[in-house]
C-alpha positions in Angstrom: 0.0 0.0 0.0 1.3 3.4 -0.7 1.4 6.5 1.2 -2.3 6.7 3.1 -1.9 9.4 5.7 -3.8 12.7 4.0 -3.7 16.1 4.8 -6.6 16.7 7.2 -9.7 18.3 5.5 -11.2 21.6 7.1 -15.1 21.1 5.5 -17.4 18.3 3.5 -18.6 19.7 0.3 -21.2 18.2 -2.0 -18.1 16.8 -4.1 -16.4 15.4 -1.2 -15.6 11.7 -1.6 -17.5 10.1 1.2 -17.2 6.1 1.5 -20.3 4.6 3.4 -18.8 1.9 5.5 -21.4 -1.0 5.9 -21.7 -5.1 5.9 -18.5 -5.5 7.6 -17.7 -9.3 9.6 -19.9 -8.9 12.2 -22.9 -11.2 13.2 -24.4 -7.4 13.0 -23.8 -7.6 9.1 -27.5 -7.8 7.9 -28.7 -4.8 9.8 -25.4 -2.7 8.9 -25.8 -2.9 5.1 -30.0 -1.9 5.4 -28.6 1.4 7.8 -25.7 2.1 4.9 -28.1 1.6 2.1 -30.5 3.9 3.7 -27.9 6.5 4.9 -26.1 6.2 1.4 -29.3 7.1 -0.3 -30.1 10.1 1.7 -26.3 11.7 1.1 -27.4 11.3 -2.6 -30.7 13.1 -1.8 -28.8 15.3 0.1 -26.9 16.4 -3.2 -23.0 14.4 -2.2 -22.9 13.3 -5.6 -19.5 11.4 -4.7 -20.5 8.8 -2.1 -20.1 5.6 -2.8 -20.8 2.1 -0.7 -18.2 0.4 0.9 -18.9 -3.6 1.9 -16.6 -3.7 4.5 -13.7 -6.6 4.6 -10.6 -7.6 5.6 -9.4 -5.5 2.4 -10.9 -2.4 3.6 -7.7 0.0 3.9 -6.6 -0.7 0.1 -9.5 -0.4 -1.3 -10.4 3.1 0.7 -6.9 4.2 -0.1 -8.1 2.6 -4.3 -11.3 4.7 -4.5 -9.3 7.9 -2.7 -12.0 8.6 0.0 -11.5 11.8 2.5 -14.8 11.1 4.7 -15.7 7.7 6.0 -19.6 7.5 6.8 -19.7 4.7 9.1 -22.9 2.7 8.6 -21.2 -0.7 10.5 -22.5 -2.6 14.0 -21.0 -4.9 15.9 -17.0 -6.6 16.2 -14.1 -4.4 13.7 -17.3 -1.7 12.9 -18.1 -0.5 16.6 -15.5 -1.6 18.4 -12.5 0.6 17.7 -11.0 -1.8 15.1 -12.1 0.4 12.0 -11.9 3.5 13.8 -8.2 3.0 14.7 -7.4 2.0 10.7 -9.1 5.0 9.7 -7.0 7.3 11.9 -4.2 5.5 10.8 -4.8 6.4 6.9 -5.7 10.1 7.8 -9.4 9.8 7.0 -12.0 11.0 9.1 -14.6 9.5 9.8 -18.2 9.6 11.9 -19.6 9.3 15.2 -17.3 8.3 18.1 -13.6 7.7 18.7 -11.3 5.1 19.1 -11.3 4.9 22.9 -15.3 5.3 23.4 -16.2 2.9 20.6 -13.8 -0.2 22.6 -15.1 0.8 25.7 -18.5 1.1 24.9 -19.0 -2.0 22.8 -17.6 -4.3 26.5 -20.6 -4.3 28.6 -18.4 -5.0 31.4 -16.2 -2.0 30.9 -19.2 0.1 30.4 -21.0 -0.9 33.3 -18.2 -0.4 35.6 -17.3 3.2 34.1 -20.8 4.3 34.4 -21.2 2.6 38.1 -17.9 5.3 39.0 -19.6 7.8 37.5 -22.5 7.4 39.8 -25.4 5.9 37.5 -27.3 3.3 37.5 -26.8 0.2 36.4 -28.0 -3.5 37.3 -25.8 -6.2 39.4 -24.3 -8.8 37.2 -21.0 -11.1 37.2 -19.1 -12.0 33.9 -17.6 -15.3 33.2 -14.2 -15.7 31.4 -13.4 -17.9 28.5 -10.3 -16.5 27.0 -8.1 -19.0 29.3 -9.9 -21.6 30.7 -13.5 -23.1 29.8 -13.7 -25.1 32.8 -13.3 -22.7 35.3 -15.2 -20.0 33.6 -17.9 -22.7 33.7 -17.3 -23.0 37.7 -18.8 -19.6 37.8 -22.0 -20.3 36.5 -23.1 -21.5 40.2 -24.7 -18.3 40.5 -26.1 -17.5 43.5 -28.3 -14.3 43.5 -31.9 -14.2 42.4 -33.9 -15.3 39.1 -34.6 -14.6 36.0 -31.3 -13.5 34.6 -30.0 -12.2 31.9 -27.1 -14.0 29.9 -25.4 -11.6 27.2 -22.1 -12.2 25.0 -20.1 -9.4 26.8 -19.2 -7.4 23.0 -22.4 -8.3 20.8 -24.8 -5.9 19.7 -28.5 -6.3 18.2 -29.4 -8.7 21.3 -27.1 -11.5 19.4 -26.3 -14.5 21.7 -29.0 -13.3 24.4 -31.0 -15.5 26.2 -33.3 -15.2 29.4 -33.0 -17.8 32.3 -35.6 -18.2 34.7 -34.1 -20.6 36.5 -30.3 -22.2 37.7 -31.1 -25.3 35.6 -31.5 -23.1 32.4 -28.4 -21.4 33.0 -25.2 -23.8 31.9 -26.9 -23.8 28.3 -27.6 -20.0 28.2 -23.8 -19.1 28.9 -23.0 -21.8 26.5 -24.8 -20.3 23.9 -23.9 -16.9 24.7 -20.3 -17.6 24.8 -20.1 -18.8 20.8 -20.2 -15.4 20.5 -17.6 -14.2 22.7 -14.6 -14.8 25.5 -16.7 -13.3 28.1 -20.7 -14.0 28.9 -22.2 -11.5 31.5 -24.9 -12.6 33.5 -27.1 -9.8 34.8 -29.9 -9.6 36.9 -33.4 -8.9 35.3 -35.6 -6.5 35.9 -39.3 -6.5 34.5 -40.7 -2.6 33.3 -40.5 -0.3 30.6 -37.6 -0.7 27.8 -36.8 2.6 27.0 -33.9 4.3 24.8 -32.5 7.4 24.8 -30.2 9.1 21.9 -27.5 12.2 21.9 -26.9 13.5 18.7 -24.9 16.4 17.9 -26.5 19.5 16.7 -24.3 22.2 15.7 -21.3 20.7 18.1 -23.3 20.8 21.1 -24.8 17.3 22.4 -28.7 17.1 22.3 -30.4 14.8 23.8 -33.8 12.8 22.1 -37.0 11.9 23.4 -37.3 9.2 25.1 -38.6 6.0 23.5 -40.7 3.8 25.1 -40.8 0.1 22.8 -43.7 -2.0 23.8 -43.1 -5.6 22.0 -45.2 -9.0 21.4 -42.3 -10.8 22.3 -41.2 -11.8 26.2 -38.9 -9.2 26.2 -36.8 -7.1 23.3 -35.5 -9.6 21.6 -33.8 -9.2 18.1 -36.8 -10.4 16.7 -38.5 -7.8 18.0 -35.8 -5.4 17.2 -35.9 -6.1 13.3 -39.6 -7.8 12.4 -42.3 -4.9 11.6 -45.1 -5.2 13.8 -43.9 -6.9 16.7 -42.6 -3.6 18.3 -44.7 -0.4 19.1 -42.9 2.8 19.7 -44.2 4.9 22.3 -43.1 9.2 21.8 -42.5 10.4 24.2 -42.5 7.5 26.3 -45.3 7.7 29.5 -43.0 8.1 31.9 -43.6 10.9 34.7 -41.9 14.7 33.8 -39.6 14.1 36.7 -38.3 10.5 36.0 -38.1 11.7 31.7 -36.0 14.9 33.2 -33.8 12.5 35.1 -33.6 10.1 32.6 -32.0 12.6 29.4 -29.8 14.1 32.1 -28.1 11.1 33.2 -28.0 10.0 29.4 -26.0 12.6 28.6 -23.6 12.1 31.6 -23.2 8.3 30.2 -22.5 10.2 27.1 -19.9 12.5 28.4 -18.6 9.5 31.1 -17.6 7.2 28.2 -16.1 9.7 26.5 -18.7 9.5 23.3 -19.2 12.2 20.7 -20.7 12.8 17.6 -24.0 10.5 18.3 -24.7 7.8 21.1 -27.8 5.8 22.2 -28.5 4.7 25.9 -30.8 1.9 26.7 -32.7 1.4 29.9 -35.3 -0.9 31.6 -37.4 1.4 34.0 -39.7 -0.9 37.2 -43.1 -0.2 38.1 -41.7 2.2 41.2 -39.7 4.2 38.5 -36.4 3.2 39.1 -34.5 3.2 36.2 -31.0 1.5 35.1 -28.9 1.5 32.1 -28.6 -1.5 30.5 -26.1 -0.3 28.0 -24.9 2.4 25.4 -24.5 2.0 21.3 -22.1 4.3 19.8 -23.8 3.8 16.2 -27.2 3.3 16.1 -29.6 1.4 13.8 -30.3 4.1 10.6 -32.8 1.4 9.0 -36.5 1.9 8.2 -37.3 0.4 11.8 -34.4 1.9 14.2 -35.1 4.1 17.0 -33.2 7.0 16.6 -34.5 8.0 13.2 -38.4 8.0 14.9 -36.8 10.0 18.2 -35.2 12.5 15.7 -38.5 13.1 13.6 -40.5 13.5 17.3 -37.6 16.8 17.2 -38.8 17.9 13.7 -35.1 16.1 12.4 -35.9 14.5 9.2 -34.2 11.2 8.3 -32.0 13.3 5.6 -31.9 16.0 8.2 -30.3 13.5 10.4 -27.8 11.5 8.6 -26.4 14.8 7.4 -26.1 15.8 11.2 -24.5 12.6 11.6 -21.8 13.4 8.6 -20.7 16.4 10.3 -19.9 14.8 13.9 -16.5 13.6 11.1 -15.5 17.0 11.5 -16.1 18.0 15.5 
């Protein structure tokens, strides 16, 4: 590969080569190429008349350096997309890119990492424990004598899109939950679970300043929000503004953007929370890139703001530049 790093560009223009960045390796992959194909299309409606789509594999730094792109529009969810991995290329080559950095991408996409950054920042999150497969299988697999009360929740520690997630009602349910989880990653985090509202929250910068969303209540068919019920129309109803008392919604988007600003996020950010019948809320966990398809939740908080779709994504092209 040739020389990659660029001289640092000071604005987008319409003519600006802008690579969408979708697909990628991640079990994530289906969902990621329906949010780039809709945020490629809205550039082009938006008038960038030099964007191109960019299926994202192991090959990714030639062929960005091949189609001479200056903006990367990242459109990727899940492991190398969310994770730092691309993020860390791209700064390598010179090219910006969207949403957040390096650092707050790796630490946000480890649930453990997250949850212990946001507990020392004084938020709340839910008691859980987190088995380790890396080293030994065995041992991690001691561990699963857990001791504290039922229903769990069992969750790969770095997947997205509720991949690998299962719910366990009871101690004999749990050895094949973390088994399943743990096809999916080294570590499986077992975290208590808390019937209520599931609720999301979004930050999006407007004009360099971090604005918080609405607050979306989803109400689903399903036992609880499953990725079935994240991706099949009709099994999810969107609630917006969620019915939530003005005191708990006022506490809510305040300590959103706190998670925000305590993982070190920028650009754009999603929190996701479970709220109990008494109002008590926890955060469950953050996403630095969001679902952009035709049934993601921060496109419907955004249009609740007046922000169209096209409105959004172009918001979301600037963040390349804060």
């Amino acid at each position: 590969m040739s020389e990659c790093i660029k001289s640092p560009i000071i604005s987008i223009e319409k003519t600006t080569r802008i690579g969408v960045l979708y697909g990628g390796l991640s079990s994530e992959r289906e969902v990621s190429l329906r949010s780039g194909k809709n945020c490629h299309e809205a550039l082009e409606r938006l008038g960038y008349t030099n964007t191109v789509c960019m299926d994202v594999g192991r090959d990714i730094g030639r062929r960005l350096e091949e189609e001479g792109i200056e903006v990367a529009f990242l459109a990727l969810h899940g492991r190398y997309g969310e994770d730092g991995a691309i993020q860390g290329l791209l700064e390598m080559m010179g090219i910006p890119y969207t949403g957040n950095r390096l650092t707050a991408s790796a630490l946000a996409m480890n649930k453990g990492l997250t949850k212990k950054i946001l507990a020392d920042a004084g938020l709340p999150v839910l008691p859980s424990v987190i088995l380790d497969f890396s080293k030994h299988q065995q041992q991690a697999m001691a561990g699963v004598a857990y001791q504290d009360t039922y229903p769990v929740m069992v969750k790969p520690i770095d997947e997205g899109s509720s991949v690998g997630m299962v719910k366990v009602n009871s101690p004999s349910e749990l050895d094949s939950a973390v088994q399943k989880a743990a096809k999916y990653a080294n570590s499986v985090m077992i975290e208590q679970y808390i019937p209520g509202k599931s609720i999301t929250v979004g930050v999006i910068n407007i004009d360099g300043e971090p604005t918080v969303t609405p607050i979306l209540e989803l109400r689903t068919r399903t036992e609880w929000y499953d990725q079935e019920a994240k991706y099949t129309e009709g099994l999810t109803e969107f609630i917006l503004p969620a019915e939530l008392p003005d005191e708990v919604t006022r506490s809510i988007q305040e300590k959103t953007l706190k998670a925000h600003s305590a993982l070190g996020c920028s650009g754009i950010s999603r929190t996701d929370y479970v709220v109990d019948a008494e109002y008590r809320f926890y955060i469950l966990e953050v996403n630095t890139i969001p679902g952009m398809t035709n049934l993601s939740d921060l496109p419907a908080q955004a249009k609740t703001m007046g922000i169209g779709y096209d409105q959004l994504v172009e918001y979301i092209l600037k963040t390349a530049l804060d």
